[in-house]
C-alpha positions in Angstrom: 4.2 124.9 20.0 4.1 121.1 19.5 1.8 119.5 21.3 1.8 116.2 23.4 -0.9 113.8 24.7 0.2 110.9 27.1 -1.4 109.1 30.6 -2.1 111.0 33.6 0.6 110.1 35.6 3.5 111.3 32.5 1.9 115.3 33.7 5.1 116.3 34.8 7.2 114.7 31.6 4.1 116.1 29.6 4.4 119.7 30.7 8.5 119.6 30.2 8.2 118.6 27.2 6.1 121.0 26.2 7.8 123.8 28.0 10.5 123.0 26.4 9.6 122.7 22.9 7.7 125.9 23.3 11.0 127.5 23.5 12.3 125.4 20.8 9.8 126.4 17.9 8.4 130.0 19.3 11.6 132.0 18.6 10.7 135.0 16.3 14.3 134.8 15.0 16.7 132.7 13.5 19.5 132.2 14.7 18.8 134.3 17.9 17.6 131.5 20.1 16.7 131.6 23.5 18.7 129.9 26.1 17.2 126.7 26.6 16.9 125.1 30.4 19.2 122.8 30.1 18.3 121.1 33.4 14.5 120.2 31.6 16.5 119.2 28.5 18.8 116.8 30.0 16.7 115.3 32.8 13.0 115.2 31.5 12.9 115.2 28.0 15.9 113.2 27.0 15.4 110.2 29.8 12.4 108.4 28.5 12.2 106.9 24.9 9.1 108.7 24.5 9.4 112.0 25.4 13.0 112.3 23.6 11.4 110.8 20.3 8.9 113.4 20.5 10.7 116.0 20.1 11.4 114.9 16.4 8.3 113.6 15.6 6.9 116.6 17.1 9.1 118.8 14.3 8.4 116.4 11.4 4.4 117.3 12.0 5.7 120.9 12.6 7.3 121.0 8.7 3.8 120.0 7.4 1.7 122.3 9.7 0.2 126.0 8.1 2.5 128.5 7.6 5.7 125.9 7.3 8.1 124.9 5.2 5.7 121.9 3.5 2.3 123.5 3.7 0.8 124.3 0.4 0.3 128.1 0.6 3.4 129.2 2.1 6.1 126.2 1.1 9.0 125.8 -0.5 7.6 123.8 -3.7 5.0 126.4 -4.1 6.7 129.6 -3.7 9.5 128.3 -5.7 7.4 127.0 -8.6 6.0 130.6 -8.7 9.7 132.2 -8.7 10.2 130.0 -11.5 8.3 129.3 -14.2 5.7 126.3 -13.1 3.1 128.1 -11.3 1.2 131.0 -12.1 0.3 133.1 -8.5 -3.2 134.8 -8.4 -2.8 135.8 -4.6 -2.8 139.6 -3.9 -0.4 138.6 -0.6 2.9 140.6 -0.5 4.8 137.2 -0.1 3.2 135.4 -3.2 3.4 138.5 -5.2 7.5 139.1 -4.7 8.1 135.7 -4.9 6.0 135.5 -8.4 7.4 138.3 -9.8 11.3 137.8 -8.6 11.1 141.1 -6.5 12.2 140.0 -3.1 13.1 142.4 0.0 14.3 141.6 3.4 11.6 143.2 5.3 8.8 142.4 5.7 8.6 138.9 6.2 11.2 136.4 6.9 10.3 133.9 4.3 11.7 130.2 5.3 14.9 131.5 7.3 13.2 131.6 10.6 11.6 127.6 10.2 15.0 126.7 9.3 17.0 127.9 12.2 14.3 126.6 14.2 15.0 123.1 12.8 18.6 123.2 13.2 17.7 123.9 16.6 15.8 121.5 17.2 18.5 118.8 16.2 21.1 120.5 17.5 19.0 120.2 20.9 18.2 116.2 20.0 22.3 115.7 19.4 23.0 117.6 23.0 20.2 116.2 25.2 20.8 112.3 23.9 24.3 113.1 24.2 23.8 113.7 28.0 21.1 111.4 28.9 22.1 108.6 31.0 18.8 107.0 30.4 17.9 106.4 27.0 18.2 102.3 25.7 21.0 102.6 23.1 19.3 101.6 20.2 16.6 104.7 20.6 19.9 106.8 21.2 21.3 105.4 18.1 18.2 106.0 16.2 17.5 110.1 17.6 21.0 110.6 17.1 20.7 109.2 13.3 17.5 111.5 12.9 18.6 114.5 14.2 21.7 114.6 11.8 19.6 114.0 8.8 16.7 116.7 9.9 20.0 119.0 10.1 21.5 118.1 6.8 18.0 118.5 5.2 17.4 122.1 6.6 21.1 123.1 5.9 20.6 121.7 2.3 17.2 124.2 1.5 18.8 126.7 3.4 22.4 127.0 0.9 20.8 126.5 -1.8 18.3 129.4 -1.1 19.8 131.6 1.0 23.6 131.0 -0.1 26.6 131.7 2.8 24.9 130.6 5.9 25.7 130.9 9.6 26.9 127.2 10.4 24.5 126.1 13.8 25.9 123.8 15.7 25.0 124.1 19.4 21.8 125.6 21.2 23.9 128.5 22.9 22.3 131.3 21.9 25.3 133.6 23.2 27.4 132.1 20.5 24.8 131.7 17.8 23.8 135.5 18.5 27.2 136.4 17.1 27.9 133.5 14.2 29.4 135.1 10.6 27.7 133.3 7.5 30.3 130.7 6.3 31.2 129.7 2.5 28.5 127.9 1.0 31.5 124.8 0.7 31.6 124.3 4.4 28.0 124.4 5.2 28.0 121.6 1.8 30.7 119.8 4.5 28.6 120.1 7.3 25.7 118.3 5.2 28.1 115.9 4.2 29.2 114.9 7.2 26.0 114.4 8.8 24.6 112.7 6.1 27.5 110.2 6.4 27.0 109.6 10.5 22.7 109.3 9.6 23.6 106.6 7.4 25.6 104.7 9.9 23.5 105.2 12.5 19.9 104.7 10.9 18.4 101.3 10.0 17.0 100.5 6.8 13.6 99.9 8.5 10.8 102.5 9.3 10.2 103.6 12.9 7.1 104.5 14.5 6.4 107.2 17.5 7.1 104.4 19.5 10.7 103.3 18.0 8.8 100.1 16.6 9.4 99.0 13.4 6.3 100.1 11.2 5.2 100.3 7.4 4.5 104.3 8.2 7.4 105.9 5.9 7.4 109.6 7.9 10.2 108.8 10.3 13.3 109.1 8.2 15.6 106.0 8.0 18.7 105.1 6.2 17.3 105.4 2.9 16.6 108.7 3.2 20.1 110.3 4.1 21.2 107.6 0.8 18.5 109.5 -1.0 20.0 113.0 0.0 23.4 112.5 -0.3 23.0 111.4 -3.8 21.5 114.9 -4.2 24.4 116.7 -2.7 26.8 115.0 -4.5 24.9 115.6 -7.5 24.6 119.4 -6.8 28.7 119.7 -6.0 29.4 117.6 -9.4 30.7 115.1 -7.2 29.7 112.3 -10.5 31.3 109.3 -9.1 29.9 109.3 -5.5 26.0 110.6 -6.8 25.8 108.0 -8.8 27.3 105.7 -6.2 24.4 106.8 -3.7 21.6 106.7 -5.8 22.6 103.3 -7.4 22.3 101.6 -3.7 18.9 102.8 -3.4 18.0 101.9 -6.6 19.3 98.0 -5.9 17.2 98.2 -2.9 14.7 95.2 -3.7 12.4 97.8 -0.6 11.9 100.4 -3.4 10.4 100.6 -6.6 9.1 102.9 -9.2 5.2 102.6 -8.6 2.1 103.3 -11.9 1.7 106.8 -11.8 -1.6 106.6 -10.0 -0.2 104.8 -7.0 3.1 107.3 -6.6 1.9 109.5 -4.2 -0.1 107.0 -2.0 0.9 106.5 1.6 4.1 104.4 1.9 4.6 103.3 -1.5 6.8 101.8 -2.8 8.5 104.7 -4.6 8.4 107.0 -1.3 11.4 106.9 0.2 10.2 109.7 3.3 6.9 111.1 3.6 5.1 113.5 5.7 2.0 112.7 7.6 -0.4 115.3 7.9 -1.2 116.1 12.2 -3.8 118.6 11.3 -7.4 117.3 11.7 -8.5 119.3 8.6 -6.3 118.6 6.5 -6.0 115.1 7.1 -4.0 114.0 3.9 -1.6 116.6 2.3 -2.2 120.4 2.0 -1.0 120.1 -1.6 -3.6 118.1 -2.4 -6.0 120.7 -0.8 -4.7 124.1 -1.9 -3.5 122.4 -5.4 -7.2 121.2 -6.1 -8.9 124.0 -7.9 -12.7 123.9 -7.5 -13.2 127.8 -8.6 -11.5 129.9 -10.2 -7.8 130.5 -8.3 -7.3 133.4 -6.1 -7.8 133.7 -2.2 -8.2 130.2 -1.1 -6.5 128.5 -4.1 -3.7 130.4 -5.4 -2.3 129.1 -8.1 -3.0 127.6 -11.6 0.1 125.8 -13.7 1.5 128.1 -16.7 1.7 127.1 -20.4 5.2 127.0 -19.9 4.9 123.9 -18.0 2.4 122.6 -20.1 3.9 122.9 -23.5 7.1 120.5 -21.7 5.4 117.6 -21.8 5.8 115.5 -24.8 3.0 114.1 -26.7 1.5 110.7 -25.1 3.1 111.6 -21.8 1.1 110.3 -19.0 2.0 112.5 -16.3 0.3 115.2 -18.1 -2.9 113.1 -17.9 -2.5 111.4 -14.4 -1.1 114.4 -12.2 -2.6 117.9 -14.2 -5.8 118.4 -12.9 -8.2 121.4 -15.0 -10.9 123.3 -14.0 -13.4 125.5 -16.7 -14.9 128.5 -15.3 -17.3 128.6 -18.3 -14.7 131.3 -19.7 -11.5 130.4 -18.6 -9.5 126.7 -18.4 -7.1 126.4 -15.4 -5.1 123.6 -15.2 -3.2 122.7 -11.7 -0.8 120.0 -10.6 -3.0 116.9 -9.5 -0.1 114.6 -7.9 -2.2 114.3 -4.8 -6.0 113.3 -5.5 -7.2 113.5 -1.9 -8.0 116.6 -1.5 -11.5 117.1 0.9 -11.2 117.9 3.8 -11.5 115.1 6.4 -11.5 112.4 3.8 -10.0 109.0 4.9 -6.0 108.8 4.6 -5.0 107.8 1.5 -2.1 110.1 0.9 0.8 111.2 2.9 3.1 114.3 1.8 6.0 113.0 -0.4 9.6 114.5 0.6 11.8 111.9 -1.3 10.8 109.2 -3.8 12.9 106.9 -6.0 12.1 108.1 -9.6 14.8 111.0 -8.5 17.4 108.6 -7.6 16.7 107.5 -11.0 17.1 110.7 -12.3 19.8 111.5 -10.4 22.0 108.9 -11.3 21.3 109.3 -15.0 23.0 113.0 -15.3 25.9 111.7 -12.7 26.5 109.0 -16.1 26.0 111.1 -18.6 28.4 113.7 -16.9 31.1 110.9 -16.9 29.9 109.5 -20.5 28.4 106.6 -19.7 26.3 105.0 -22.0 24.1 103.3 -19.2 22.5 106.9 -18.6 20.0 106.5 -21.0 19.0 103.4 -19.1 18.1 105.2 -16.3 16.3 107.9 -18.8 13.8 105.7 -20.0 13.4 103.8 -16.7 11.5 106.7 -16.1 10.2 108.0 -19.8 8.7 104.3 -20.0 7.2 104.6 -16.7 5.0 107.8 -18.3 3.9 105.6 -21.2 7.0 107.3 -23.5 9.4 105.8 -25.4 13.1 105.3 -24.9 15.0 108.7 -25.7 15.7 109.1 -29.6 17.5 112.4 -29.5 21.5 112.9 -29.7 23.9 111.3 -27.8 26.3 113.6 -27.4 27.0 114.3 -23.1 25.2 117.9 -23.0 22.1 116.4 -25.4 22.0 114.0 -23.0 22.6 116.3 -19.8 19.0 118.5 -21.2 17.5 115.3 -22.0 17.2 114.5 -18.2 16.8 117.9 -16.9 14.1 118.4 -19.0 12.4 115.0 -18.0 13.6 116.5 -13.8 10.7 118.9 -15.5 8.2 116.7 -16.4 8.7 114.3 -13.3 9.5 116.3 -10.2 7.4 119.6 -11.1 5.8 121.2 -8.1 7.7 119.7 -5.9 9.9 120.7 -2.5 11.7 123.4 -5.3 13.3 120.9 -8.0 12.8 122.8 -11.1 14.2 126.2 -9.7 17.1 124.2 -8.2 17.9 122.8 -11.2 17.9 126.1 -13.5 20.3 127.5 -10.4 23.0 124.6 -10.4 22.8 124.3 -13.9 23.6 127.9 -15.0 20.4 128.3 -16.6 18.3 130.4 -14.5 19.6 133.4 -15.7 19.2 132.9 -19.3 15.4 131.8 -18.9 14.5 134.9 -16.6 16.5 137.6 -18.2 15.6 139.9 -20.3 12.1 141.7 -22.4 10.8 137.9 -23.2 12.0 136.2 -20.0 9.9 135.2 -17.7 10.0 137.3 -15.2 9.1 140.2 -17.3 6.4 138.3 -18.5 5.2 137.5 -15.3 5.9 141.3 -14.6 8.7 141.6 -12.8 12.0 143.0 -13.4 14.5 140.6 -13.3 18.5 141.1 -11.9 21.1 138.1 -11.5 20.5 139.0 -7.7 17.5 137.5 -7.8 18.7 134.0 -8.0 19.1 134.0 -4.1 16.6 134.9 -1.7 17.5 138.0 1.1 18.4 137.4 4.4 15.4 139.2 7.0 16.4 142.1 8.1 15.3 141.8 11.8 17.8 138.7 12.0 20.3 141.4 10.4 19.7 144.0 12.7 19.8 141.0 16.0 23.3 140.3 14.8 25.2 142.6 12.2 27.9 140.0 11.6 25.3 138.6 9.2 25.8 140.4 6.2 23.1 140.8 3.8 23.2 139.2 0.6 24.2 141.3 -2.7 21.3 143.6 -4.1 19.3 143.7 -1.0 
């Protein structure tokens, strides 16, 4: 349940809130929300600034809280880096282990489906209760309204590309939602769109605070960021023209810039584009940099250690792979583990917020949208960001596909460990197959059995049992 301080005389406003956002992020299932009060919605929550504005920076903290969708034992970056072939798992968990070795079920656990829906949920309840208020000044309006189309588009976007076909949620009537058929994965990419486009008109280019005052924080998404994710969806629907249209205005920004590696991952710098800040007193910076960190050998409180696969990509002289790969020598064994985030005690002063977007993947974004229409200026882009790791400007053929592995491969390098990139990238690209096929694939070497089912995750079965119009996906 999120949680909200304010003066004594906000009690009432303070227990509606929370009332209400109790119902919002305690449903067990999906898409099977319960009906909210619309009465508290309307008239508590959604007529003060405050309160309404809350209720999405309430969710932000929520996607960077234990057990969510950006915490560093059970998030998407990790568990993906494991299903792929970045991170090595040393957990005996049922979760971990499936995910590691590419053997998924639907029961038990609901992986991220149930964070999602909640998400949606809360936006969708954002949209309707600013929508009705009669209350609100128009600029916060403007602003939740901006927000809440963005946080939709961003869990829609995770959810496709892991899940496939998904219910499209669009109101917080659980009598409709109860009974919603999964829809082509085009018109949930139309959705995205869509919202994407109304964020950027309605979102300033400025940073807001929990106050809707204009602040240097970066963990309040702005204009930038739906820029930022748009150029990633029109990347991912080989839309060439409008990705590289997208990423090139954030890339003119003179507000970002590519930052020395050991300044990237700082709090609002000038790389991030949308961070999250950590609202858990023990893990004060980011729970990457805490459960990443190996001080002993991995296994129950550190799980993970990075794979040789991963190390052998980097290039000689690369300095990523001596700024952000940590190692740690048991006396018998070396582990080496990604080091992006170097705060990692707990209670430490914050120095570190958890990165969600950043500019060296606008960069990277736009170079495959111009090598994908054969433009010579991709390579620009290419060693924009091989220069920035103390490489030098790409030598290798110039023919569009040499070009097109030139900058997945660096995708590798740059954006490893991070909110799923590298198993994203093997999906969209047709190559994940190939890699985790097979007697020497990896998922046989990480001993699993692999099937070309595996390249999307199952739907829980509880949510399939709630509503049998979701069917489940092939081979599960």
């Amino acid at each position: 349940m999120i949680s909200f301080s304010y003066i004594a005389k906000r009690k009432l406003v303070t227990l509606t809130v929370m009332i209400t956002c109790s119902c919002i992020l305690s449903c067990k299932r999906a898409v099977e929300v319960p009906p909210p009060t619309n009465s508290l919605v309307g008239s508590t929550v959604f007529s003060d600034n405050k309160t309404a504005t809350a209720v999405l920076t309430g969710a932000y903290n929520t996607i960077h809280a234990p057990g969510n969708i950006a915490d560093g034992t059970w998030s998407i970056g990790k568990f993906m880096a494991t299903a792929a072939d970045e991170l090595h798992n040393h957990f005996i968990g049922v979760a971990a282990t499936q995910f590691y070795k590419n053997d998924l079920a639907s029961n038990p656990g609901t992986y991220f489906w149930g964070h999602f829906f909640k998400n949606i949920y809360i936006a969708n309840s954002t949209l309707e209760g600013v929508e009705q208020s009669t209350t609100l000044s128009a600029p916060v309006k403007k602003q939740l309204k901006g927000e809440a189309r963005f946080l939709r588009a961003f869990i829609n976007f995770y959810a496709v590309n892991l899940y496939g076909n998904l219910p499209i949620v669009t109101s917080t009537d659980y009598k409709i939602n109860n009974r919603l058929h999964r829809s082509p994965q085009q018109d949930v990419y139309k959705l995205i769109i869509e919202d994407l486009v109304e964020a950027k008109n309605l979102l300033t280019d400025g940073y807001m605070d929990a106050n809707n005052l204009t602040t240097s924080e970066k963990t309040r998404p702005n204009k930038a960021a739906a820029t930022a994710l748009l150029a990633r969806v029109y990347l991912y629907l080989k839309d060439w023209k409008n990705a590289e249209l997208q990423a090139t205005e954030l890339i003119d920004d003179p507000a970002y810039g590519l930052e020395p590696l050991n300044k990237v991952f700082l709090k609002n710098s000038k790389e991030a584009i949308w961070q999250l800040a950590s609202s858990n007193p023990i893990y004060t910076n980011t729970m990457d940099g805490y459960f990443y960190t190996l001080r002993m050998a991995p296994g129950f409180t550190n799980h993970n250690s990075m794979t040789d696969w991963l190390l052998n990509a980097f290039e000689s002289g690369d300095a990523r792979r001596t700024d952000w790969v940590g190692s740690f020598n048991t006396g018998s064994t070396l582990y080496h583990f990604a080091s992006k985030y170097k705060n990692s005690e707990r209670g430490s002063a914050v120095t570190e917020h958890f990165m969600v977007m950043r500019l060296s993947e606008l960069y990277l974004i736009r170079a495959e949208a111009r090598a994908q229409q054969n433009k010579s200026e991709a390579l620009d882009d290419l060693d924009e960001i091989r220069n920035r790791a103390n490489l030098d400007d790409y030598a290798g053929p110039t023919d569009r596909a040499s070009v097109v592995d030139a900058i997945l491969h660096e995708r590798q390098v740059e954006l490893f460990t991070e909110w799923g990139h590298r198993w994203f990238d093997l999906k969209r690209t047709g190559k994940l197959d190939g890699l985790m096929s097979g007697a020497s694939g990896i998922t046989a070497l990480k001993g699993g059995t692999w099937t070309k089912n595996d390249t999307i995750l199952p739907l829980p079965i509880t949510e399939i049992t709630v509503n049998p119009n979701l069917e489940p996906n092939q081979g599960y």
